[in-house]
Residue frames as qw, qx, qy, qz and C-alpha x, y, z in Angstrom:
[[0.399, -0.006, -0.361, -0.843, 52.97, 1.26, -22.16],
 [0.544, -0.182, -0.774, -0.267, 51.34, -2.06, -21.12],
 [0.321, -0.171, -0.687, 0.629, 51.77, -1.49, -17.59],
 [0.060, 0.229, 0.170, -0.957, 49.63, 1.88, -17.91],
 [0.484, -0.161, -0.680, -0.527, 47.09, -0.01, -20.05],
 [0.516, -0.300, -0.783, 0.177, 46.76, -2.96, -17.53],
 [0.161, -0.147, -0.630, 0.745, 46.59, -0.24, -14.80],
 [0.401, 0.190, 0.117, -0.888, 43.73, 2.36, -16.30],
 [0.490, 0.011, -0.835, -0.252, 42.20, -0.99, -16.97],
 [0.486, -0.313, -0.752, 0.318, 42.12, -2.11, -13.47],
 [0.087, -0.209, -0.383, 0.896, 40.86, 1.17, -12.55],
 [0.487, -0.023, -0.392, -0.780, 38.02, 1.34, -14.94],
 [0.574, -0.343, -0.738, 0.093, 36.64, -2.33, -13.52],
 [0.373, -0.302, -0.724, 0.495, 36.93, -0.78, -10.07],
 [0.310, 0.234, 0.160, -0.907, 34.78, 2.16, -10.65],
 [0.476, -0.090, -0.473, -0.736, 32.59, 0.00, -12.46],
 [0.536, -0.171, -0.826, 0.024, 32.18, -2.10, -9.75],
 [0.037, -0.351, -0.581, 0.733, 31.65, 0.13, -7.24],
 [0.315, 0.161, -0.232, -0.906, 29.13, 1.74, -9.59],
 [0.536, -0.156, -0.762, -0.328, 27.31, -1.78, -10.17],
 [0.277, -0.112, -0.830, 0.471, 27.57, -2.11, -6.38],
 [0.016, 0.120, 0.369, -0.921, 25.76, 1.11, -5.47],
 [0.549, -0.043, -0.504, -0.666, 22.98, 0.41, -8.52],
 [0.547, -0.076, -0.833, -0.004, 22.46, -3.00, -6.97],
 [0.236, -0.130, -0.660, 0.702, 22.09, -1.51, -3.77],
 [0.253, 0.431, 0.198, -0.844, 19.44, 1.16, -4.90],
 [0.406, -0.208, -0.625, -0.633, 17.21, -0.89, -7.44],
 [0.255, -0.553, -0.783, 0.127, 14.06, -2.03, -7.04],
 [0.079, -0.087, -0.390, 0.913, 13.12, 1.68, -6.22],
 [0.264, -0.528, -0.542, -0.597, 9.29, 1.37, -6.59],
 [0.116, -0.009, -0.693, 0.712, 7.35, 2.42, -3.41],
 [0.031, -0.633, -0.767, 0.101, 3.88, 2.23, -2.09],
 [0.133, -0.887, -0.434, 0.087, 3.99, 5.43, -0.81],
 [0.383, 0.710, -0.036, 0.590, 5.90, 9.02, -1.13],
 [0.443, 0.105, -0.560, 0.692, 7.62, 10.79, 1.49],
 [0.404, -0.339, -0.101, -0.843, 4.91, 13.68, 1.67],
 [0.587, -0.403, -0.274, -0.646, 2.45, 11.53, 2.29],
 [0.754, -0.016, -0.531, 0.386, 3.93, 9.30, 4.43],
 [0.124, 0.019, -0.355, 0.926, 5.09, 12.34, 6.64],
 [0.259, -0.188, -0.254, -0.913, 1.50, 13.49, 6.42],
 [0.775, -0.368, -0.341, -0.385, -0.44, 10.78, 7.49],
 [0.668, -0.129, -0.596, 0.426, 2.18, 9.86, 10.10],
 [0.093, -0.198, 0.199, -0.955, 1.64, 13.42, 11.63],
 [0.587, -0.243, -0.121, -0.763, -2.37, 12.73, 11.42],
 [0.743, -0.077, -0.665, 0.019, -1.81, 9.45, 13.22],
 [0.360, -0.062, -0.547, 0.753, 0.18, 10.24, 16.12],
 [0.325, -0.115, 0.077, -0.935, -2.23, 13.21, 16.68],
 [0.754, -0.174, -0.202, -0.600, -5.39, 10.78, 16.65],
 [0.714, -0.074, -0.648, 0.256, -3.47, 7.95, 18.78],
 [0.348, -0.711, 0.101, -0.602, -3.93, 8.27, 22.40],
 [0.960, -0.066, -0.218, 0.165, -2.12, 5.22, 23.39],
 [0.914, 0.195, -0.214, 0.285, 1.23, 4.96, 25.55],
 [0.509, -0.225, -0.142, 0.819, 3.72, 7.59, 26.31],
 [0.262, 0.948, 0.048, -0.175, 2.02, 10.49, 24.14],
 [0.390, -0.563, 0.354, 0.637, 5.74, 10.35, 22.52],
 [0.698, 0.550, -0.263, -0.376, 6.01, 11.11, 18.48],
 [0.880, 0.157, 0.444, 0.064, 7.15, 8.34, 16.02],
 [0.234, 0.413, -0.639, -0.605, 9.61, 7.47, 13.28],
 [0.829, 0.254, 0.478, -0.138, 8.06, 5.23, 10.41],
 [0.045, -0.464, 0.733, 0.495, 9.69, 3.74, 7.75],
 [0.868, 0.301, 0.370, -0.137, 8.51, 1.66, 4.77],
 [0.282, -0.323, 0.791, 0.438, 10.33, -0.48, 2.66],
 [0.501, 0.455, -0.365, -0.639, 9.09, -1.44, -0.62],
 [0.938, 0.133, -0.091, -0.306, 8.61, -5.55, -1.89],
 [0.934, 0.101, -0.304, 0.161, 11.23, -6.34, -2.03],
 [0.762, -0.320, -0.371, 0.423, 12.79, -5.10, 1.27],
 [0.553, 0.259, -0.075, 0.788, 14.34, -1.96, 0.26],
 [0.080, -0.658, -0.462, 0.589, 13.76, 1.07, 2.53],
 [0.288, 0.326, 0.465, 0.771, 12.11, 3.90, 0.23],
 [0.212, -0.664, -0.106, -0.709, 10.60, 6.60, 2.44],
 [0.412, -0.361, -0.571, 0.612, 11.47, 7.50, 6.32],
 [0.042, -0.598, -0.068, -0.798, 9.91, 10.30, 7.99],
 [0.249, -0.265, -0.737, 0.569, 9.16, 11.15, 11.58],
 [0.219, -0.815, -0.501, -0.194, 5.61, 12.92, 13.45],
 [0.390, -0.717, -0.233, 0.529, 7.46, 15.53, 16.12],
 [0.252, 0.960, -0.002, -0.118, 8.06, 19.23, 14.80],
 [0.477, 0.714, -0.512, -0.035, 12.18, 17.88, 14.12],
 [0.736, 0.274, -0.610, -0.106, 14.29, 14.99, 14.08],
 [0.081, 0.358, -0.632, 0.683, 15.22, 15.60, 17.98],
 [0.518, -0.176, -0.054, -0.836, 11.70, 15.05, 18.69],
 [0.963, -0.026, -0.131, -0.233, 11.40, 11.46, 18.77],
 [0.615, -0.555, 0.525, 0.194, 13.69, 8.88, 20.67],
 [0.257, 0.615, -0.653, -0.360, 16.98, 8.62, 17.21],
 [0.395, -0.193, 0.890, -0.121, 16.99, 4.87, 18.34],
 [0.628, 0.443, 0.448, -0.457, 13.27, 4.53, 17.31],
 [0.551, 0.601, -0.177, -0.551, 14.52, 4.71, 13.26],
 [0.075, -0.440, 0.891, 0.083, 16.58, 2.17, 13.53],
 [0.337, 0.125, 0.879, -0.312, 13.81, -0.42, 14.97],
 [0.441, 0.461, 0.246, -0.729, 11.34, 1.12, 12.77],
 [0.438, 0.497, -0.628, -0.409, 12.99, -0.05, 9.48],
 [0.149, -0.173, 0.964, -0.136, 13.45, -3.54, 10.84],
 [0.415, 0.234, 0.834, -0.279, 9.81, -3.87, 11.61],
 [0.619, 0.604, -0.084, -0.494, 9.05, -2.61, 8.48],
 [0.174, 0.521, -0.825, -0.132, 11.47, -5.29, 7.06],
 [0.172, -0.080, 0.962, -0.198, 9.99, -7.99, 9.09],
 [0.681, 0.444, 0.376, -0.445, 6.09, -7.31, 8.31],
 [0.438, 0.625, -0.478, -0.436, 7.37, -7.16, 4.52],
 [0.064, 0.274, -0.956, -0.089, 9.43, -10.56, 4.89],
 [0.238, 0.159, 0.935, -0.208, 6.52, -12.57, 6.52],
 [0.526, 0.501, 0.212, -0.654, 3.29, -11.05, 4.80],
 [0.233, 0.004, 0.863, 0.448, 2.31, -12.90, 1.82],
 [0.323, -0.107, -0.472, -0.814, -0.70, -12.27, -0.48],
 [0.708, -0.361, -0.515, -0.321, -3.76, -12.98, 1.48],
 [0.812, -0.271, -0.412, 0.313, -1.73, -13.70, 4.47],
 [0.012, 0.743, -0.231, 0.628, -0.72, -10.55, 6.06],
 [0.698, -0.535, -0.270, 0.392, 1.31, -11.00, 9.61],
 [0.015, -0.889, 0.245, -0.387, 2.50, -7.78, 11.99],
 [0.282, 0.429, -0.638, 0.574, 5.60, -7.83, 14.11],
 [0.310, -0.410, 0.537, -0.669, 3.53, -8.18, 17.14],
 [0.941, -0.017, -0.076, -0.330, 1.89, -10.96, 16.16],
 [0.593, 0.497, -0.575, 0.267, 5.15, -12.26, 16.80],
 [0.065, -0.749, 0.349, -0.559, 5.67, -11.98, 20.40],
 [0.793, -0.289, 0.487, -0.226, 4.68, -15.07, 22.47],
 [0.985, 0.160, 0.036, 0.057, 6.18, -17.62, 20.00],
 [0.747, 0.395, -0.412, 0.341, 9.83, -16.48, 20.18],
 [0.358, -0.667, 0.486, -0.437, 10.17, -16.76, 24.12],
 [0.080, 0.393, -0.909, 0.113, 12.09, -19.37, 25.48],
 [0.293, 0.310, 0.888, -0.172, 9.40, -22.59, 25.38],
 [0.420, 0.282, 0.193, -0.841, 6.98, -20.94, 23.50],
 [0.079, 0.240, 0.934, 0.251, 4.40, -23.24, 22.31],
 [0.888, 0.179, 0.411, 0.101, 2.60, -23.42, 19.67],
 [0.739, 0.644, 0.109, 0.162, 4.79, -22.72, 17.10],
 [0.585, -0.666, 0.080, 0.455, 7.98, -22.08, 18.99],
 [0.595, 0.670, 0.021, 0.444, 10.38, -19.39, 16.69],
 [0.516, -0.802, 0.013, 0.301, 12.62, -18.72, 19.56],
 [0.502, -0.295, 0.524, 0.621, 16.14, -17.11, 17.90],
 [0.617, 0.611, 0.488, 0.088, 14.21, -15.57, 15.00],
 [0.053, -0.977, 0.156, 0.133, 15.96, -12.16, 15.14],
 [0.449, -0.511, 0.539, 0.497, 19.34, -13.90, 14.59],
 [0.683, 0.307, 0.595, 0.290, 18.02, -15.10, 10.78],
 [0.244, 0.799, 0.214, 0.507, 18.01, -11.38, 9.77],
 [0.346, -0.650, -0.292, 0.610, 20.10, -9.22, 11.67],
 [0.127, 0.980, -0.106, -0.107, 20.25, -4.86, 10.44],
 [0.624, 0.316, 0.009, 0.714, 23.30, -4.37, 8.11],
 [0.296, -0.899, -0.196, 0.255, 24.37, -1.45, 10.51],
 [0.328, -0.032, 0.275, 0.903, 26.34, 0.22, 7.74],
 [0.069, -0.488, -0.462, -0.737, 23.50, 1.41, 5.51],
 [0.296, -0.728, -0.603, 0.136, 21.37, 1.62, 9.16],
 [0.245, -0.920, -0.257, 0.168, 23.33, 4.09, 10.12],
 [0.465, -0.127, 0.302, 0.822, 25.97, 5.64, 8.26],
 [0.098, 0.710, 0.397, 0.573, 24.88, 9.61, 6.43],
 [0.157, 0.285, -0.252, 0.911, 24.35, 12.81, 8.11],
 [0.145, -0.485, -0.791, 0.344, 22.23, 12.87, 10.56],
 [0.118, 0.388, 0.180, -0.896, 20.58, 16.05, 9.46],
 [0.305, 0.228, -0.640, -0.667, 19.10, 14.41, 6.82],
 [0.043, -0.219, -0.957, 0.184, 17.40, 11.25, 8.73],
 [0.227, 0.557, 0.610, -0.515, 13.63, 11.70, 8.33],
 [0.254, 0.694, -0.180, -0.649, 13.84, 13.39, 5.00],
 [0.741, 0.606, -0.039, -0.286, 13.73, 12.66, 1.13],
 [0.127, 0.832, -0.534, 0.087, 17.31, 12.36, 1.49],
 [0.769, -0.488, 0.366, -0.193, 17.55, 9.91, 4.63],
 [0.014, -0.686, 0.704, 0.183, 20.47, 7.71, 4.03],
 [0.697, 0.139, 0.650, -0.270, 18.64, 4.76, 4.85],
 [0.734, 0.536, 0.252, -0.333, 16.61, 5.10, 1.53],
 [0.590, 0.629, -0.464, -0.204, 17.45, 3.25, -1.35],
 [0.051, -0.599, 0.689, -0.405, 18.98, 0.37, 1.16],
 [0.721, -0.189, -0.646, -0.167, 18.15, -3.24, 2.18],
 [0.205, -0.585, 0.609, -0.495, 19.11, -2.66, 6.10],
 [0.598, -0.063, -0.798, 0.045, 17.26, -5.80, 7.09],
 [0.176, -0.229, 0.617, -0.732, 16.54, -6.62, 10.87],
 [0.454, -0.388, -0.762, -0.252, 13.88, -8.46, 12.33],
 [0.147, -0.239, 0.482, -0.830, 11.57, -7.14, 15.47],
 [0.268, -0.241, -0.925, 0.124, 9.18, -9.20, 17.46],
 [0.167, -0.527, -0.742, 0.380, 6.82, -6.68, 18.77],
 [0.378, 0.807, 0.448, 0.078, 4.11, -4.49, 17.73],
 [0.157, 0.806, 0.102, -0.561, 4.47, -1.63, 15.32],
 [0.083, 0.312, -0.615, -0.720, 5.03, -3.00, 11.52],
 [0.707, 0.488, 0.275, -0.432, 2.36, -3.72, 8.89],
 [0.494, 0.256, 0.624, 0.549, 2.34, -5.27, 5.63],
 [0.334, 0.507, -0.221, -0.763, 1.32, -2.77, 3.04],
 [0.383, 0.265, 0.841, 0.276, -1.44, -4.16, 0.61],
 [0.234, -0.062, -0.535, -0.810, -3.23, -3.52, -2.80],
 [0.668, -0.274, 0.064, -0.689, -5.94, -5.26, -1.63],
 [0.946, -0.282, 0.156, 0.047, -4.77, -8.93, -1.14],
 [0.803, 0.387, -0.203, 0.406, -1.71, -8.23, -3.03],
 [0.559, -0.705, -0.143, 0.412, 1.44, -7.29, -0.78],
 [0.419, 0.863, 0.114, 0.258, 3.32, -4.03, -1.48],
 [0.329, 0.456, -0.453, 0.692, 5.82, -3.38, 1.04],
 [0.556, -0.548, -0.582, 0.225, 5.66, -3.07, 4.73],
 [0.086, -0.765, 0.201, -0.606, 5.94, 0.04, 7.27],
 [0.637, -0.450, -0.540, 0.317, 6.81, -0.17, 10.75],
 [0.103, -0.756, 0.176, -0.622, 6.85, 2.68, 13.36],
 [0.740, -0.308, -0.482, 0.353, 8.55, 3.05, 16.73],
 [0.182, 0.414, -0.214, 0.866, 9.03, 5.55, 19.39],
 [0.603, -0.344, 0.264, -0.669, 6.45, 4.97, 22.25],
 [0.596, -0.257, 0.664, -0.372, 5.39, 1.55, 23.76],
 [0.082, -0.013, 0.912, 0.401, 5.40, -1.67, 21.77],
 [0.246, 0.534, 0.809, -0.007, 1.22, -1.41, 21.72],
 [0.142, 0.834, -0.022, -0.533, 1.46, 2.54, 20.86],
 [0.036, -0.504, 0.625, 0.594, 3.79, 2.06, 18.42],
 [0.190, 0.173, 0.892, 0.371, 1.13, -1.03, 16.61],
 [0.074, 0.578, 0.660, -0.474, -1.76, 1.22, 17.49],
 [0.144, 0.707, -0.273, -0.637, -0.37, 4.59, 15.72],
 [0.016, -0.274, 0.755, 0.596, 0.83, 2.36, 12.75],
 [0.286, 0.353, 0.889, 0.061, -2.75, 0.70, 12.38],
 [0.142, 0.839, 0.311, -0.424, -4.14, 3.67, 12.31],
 [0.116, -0.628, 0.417, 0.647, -1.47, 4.94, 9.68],
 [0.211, 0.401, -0.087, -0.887, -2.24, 2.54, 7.63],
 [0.267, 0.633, 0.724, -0.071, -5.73, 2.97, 7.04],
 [0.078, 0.879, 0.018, -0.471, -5.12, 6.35, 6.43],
 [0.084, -0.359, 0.721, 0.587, -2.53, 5.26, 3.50],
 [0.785, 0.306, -0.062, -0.535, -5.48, 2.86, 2.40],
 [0.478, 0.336, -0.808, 0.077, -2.99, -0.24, 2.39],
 [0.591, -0.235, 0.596, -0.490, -4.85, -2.29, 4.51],
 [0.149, 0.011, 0.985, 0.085, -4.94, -6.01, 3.89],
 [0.536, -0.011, -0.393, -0.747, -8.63, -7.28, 2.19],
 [0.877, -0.169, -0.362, -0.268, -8.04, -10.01, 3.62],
 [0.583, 0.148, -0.552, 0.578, -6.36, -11.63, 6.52],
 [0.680, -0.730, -0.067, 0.012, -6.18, -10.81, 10.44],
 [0.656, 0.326, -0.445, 0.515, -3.18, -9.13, 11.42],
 [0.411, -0.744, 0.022, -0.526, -4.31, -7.67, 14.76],
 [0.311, 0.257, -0.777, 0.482, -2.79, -8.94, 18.11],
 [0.677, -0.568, -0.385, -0.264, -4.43, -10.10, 21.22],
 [0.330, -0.577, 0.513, -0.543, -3.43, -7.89, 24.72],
 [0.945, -0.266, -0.138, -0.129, -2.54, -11.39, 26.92],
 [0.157, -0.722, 0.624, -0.255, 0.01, -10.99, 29.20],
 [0.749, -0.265, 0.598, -0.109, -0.11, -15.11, 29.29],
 [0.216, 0.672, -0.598, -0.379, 1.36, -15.37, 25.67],
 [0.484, -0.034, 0.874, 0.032, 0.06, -18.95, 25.05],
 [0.673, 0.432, 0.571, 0.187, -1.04, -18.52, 21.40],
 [0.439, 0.298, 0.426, 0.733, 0.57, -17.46, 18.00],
 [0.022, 0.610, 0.457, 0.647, -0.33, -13.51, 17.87],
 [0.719, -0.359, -0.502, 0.320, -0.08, -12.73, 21.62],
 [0.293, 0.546, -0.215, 0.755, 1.34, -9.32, 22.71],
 [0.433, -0.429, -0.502, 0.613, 1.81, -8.25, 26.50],
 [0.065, 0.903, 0.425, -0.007, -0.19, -5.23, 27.71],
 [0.420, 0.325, -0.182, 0.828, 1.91, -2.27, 27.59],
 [0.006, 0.430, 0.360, -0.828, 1.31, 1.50, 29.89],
 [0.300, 0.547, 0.136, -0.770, -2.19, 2.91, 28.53],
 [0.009, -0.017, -0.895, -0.445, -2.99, 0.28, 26.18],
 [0.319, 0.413, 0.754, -0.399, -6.75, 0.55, 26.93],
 [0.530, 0.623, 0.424, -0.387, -7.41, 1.89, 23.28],
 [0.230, -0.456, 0.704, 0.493, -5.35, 0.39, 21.61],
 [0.526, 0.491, -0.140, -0.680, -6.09, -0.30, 17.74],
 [0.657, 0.389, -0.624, -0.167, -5.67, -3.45, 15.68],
 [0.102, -0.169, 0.928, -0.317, -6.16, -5.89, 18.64],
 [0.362, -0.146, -0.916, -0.093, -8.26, -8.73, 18.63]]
């Protein structure tokens, strides 16, 4: 009798713990922005970008406090865009999120000349190792589902960190809300399309300068090498 106690005992704990686990994993679910629109304005981006490869785009945003809460891609289905691209996308939506601060908005690309080997000033060579992607939650689910309400991602801290252009903070006006990042065409297509994205969300910083400066000689903080067909490109300096 005690044995069969102690056992549906020790089985109750372990469904509650995996039950605490999965909560824990999926709070925090506020979110700047809905899938819809998200899908919507990432469609009306890509269309009005004219930057790079001409390829489409996944974009992801993560909410405040890291968690991914809305993935969608711009090409007519999920085949459309290079699969890789969703991966990276979260990240840099991770990374704008991590570094942005009220008032203080910084994009992934503003990253780019300070973590190459010497870079001076502010050398942050090895940042990418302080956050690598938990590549369970990246990429574990059905892939028929990626880009959708569904997406496995969502609800997920994946993490990652990316150094080069295409994530944003997301802001109330100075206040930060979460970050996006998009990827699927050249590192300056991919910050172009997402500046443009969003403005169209209306989550642009009030304040702050998160734009990059084209300078293939990467000697100051904010830096980004030119890319193919970068000549109209958005959110640069």
């Amino acid at each position: 009798m005690l044995s069969n106690v102690l056992r549906r005992s020790a089985a109750i704990a372990l469904v509650s713990g995996a039950m605490l686990a999965s909560w824990g994993a999926r709070a925090d679910p506020s979110c700047p922005v809905t899938q819809a629109v998200l899908h919507q304005k990432l469609v009306q981006a890509d269309n009005q970008d004219t930057t790079g490869l001409n390829n489409h785009f996944w974009a992801v945003v993560v909410n405040r406090g890291g968690v991914v809460c809305a993935v969608a891609f711009s090409g007519p289905n999920r085949d459309a865009q290079w699969l890789l691209s969703r991966q990276i996308a979260a990240a840099k939506a991770f990374t704008a999120n991590g570094l942005s601060l009220d008032h203080a908005p910084i994009s992934s690309g503003m990253l780019y000349a300070s973590v190459q080997t010497g870079a001076a000033p502010n050398p942050l060579f090895g940042l990418a190792e302080g956050n690598p992607i938990d590549a369970h939650d990246a990429y574990s689910g059905n892939a028929a589902a990626f880009g959708t309400a569904s997406d496995p991602m969502v609800g997920h801290r994946v993490g990652g960190t990316i150094s080069f252009g295409g994530g944003f903070g997301l802001y109330n006006g100075a206040a930060a809300i979460g970050g996006v990042g998009l990827s699927g065409d050249t590192a300056c297509a991919d910050h172009s399309t997402a500046w443009r994205l969003r403005n169209l969300l209306g989550m642009a910083p009030s304040t702050g300068n998160d734009k990059i400066t084209l300078d293939n000689n990467l000697n100051t903080f904010g830096d980004h090498p030119h890319c193919p067909n970068d000549g109209n490109t958005q959110g640069v300096n």
